[in-house]
Backbone bond lengths (Angstrom), bond angles and torsions (degrees), N, CA, C in turn:
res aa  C-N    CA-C-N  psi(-1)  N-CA   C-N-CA  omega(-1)  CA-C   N-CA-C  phi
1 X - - - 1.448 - - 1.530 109.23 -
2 X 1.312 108.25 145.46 1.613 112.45 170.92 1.651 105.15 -72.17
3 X 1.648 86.03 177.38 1.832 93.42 168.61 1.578 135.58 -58.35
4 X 1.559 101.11 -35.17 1.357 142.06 -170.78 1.606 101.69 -78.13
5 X 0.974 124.86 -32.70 2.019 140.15 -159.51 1.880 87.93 -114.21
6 X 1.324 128.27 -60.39 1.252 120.71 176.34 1.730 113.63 -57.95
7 X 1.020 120.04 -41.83 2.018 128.50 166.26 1.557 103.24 -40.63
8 X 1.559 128.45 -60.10 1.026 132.15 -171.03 1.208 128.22 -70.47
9 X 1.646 114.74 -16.08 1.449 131.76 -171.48 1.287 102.78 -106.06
10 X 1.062 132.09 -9.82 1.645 137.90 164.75 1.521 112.09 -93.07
11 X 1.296 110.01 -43.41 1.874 110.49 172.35 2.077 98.56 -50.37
12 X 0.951 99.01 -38.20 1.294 95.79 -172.18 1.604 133.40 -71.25
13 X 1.324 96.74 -33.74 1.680 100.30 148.48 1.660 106.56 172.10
14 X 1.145 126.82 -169.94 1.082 132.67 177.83 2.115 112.65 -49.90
15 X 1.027 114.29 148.62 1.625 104.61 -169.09 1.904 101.26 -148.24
16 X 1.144 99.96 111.41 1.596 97.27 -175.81 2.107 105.47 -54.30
17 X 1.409 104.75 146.05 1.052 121.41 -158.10 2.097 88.34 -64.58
18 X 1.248 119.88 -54.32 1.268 115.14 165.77 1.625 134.15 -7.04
19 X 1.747 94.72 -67.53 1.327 111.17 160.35 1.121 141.83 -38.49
20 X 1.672 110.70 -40.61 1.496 134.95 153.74 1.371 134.76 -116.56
21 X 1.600 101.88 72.71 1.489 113.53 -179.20 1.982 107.17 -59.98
22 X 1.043 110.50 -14.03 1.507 103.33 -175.84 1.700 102.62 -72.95
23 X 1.304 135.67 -10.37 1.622 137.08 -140.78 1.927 75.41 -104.31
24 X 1.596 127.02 -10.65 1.653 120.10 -163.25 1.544 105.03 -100.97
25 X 1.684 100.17 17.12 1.848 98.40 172.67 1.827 99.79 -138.86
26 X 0.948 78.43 130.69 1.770 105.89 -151.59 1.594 108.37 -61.37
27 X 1.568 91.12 -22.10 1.850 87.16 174.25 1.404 112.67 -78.25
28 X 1.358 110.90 -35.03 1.823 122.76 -168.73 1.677 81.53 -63.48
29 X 1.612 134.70 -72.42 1.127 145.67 -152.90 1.849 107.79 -53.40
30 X 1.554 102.14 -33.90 1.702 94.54 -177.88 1.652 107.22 -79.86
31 X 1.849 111.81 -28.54 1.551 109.83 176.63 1.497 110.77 -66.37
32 X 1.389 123.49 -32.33 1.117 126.36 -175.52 1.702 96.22 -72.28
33 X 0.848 138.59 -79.58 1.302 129.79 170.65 1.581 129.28 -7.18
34 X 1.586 99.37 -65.23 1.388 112.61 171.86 1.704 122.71 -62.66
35 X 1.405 96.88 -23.55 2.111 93.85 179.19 1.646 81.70 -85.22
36 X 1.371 138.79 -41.93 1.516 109.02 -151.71 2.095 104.40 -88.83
37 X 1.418 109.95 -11.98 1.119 115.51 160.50 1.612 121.27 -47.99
38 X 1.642 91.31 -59.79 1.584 100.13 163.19 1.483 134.31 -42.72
39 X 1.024 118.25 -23.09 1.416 126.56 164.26 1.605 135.84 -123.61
40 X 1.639 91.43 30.05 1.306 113.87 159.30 1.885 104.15 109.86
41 X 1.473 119.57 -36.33 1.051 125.32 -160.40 2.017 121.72 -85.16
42 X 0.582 112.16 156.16 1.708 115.86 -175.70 2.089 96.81 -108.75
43 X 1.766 92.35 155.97 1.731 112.71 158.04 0.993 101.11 -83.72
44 X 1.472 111.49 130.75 2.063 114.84 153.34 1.351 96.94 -117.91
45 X 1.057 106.64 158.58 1.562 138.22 163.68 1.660 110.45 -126.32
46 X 1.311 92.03 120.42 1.727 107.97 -179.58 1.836 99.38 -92.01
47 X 1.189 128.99 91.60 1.845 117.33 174.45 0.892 90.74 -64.24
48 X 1.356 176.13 -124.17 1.390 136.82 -38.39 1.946 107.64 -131.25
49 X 2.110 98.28 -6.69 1.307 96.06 161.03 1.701 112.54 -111.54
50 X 1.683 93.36 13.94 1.915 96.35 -167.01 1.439 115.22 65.20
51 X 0.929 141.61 35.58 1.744 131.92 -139.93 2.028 83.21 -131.30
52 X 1.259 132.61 175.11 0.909 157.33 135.27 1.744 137.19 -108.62
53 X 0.585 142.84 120.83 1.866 151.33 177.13 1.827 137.01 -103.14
54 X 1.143 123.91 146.55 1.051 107.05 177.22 1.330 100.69 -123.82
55 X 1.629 130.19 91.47 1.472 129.31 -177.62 1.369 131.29 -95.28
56 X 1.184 134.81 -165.49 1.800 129.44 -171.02 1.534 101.01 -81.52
57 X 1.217 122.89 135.42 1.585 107.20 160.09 1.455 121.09 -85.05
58 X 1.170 114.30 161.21 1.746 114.21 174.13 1.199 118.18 48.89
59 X 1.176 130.10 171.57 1.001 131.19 144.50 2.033 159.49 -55.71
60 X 1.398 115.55 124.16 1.607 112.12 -144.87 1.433 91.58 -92.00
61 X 1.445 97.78 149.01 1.608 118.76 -174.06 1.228 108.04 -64.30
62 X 1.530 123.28 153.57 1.266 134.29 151.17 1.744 117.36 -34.93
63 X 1.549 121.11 129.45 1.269 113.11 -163.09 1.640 90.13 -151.25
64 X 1.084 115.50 123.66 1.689 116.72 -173.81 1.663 89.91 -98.42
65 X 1.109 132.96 107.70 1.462 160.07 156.48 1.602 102.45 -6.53
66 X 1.342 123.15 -12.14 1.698 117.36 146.64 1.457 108.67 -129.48
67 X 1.099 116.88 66.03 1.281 144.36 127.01 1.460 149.80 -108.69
68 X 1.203 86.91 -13.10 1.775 112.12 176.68 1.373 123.77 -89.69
69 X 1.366 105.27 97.30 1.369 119.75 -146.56 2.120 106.25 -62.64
70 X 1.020 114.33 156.98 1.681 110.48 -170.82 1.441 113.86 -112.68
71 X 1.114 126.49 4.80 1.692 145.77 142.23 1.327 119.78 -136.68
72 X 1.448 78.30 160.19 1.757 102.00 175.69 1.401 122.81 -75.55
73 X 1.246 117.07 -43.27 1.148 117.32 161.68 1.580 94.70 130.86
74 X 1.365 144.08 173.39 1.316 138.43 136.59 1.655 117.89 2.60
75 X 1.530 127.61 111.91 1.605 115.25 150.66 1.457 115.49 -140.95
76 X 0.916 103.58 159.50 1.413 99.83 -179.75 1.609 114.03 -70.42
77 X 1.204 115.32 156.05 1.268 135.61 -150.87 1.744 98.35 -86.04
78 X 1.228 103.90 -61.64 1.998 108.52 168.61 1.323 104.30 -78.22
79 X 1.285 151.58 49.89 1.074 144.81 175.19 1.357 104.39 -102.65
80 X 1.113 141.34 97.36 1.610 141.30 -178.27 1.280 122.05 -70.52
81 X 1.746 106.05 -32.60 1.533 127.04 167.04 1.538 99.23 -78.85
82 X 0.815 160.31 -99.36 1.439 153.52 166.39 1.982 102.91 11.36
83 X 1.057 102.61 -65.38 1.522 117.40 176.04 1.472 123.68 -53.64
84 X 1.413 107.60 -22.31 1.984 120.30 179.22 1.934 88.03 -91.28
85 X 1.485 122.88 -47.68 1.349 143.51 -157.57 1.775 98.00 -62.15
86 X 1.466 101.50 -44.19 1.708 104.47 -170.78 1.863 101.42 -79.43
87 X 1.277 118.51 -35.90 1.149 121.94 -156.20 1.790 85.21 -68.95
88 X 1.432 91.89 -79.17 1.876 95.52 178.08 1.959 107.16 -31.90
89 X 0.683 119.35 -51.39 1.654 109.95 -177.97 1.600 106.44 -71.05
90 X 1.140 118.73 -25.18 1.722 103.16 168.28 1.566 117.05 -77.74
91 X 0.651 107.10 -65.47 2.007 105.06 147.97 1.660 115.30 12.46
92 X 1.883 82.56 -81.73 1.244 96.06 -162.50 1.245 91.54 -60.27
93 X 1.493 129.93 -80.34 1.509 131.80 -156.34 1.702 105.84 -26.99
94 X 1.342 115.50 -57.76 1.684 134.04 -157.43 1.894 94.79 -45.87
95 X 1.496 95.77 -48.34 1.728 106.51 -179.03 1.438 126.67 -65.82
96 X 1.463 100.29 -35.27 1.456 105.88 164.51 0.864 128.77 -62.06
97 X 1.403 128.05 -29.94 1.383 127.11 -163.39 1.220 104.99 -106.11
């Protein structure tokens, strides 16, 4: 898997480290980092279930429960960055509320 295809398979839930032998070479692992940084989110590594993740970074803003908008708006359909962008914004919303 690319960087872009590995981002999307971790937004999606926890993924035994097995599954993604590419995440065990440190350059793929810092790009993967850096696209899901880009859209707000951090890499975890769970050791003790072997698992990998793609979770929220930092901390999410104050959001008064009609403010939280209920689409995205228009995206393109092959947009993979669009696709890391929606996942991270469902997240957020799901937590806010």
């Amino acid at each position: 898997m690319n960087s872009i295809e590995l981002c999307r398979v971790l937004l999606s839930g926890s993924v035994p480290a097995a599954e993604v032998p590419e995440l065990t070479d440190e350059e793929v692992r810092n790009d993967v980092r850096r696209r899901l940084a880009d859209a707000g989110c951090e890499l975890a590594y769970a050791p003790r279930s072997d698992r990998w993740v793609g979770t929220l970074g930092g901390a999410l803003p104050a959001l008064s429960p009609g403010s939280i908008p209920t689409t995205l708006g228009p995206c393109s359909a092959d947009s993979s960055e669009a696709a890391t962008s929606a996942r991270c914004w469902c997240s957020c919303a799901r937590r806010a509320i």
